[in-house]
C-alpha positions, 0 to 999 in steps of 0.5 A: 069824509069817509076814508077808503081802503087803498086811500093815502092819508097826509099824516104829517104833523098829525099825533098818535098816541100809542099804548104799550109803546115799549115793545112789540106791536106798539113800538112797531105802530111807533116807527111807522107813525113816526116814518109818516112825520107824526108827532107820538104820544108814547106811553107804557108800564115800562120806562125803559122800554119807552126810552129805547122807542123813543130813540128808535123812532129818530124824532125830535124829542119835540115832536116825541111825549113819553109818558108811564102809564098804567092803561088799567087806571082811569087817572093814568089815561086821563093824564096821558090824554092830558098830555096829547092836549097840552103838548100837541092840541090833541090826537088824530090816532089812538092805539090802544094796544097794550095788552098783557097774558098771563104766562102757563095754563089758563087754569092755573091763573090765580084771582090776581092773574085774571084781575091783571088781565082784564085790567089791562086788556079790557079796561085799559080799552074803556079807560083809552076810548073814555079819555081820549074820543070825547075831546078828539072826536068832538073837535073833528081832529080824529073820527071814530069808526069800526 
């Protein structure tokens, strides 16, 4: 099935998980996956944070997975994944949008700074397609394209 731009898509019951779901773009991927009846398998550094989503959202807590997870961290992800399994048999959407800067001039980063950053904007991207696509896409629940 080749989707369309302009297509409307039945997203009710369907999951998304959502990477740096406690604030900005990710919260706001959130509400809207949630206006369209979506099951969300939030996850985030920031518990707090990911509280505040999830009581934003106005979901059931049965229809809402709120994880901490560390996108630079293969193991973080690979349980995150673990969890959309478990809880709701899968996703249909993966975000993978947590992404961080470090603050000041780029020339002033330190080793740890660009460490930081790579991690989590580049591996936490591989780490998200790694654990998640294999097991989505290979049930046809979720299609992969660019």
């Amino acid at each position: 099935m080749e989707i369309q731009p302009g297509d409307h898509l039945d997203l009710r019951g369907k999951t998304a998980a959502i990477t740096g779901a406690a604030s900005g773009f990710g919260r706001e991927l959130a509400l809207l996956c949630a206006a369209k009846g979506m099951n969300l398998v939030l996850a985030d550094v920031d518990l707090a944070g990911l509280e505040q989503t999830a009581s934003l959202v106005g979901l059931p807590r049965g229809q809402v997975a709120l994880q901490r997870c560390d996108v630079s961290q293969a193991q973080d992800v690979d349980s995150l994944a673990h969890t959309a399994q478990e809880r709701f048999g899968g996703t249909h959407l993966l975000f993978n949008n947590a992404g961080v800067i470090a603050a000041g001039p780029i020339w002033k980063a330190t080793p740890q700074d660009w460490a930081w950053v790579f991690g989590v904007n580049v591996m936490g991207v591989a780490n998200g397609i790694r654990s998640f696509v294999p097991s989505d896409a290979g049930t046809r629940r979720a299609r992969v394209g660019g």
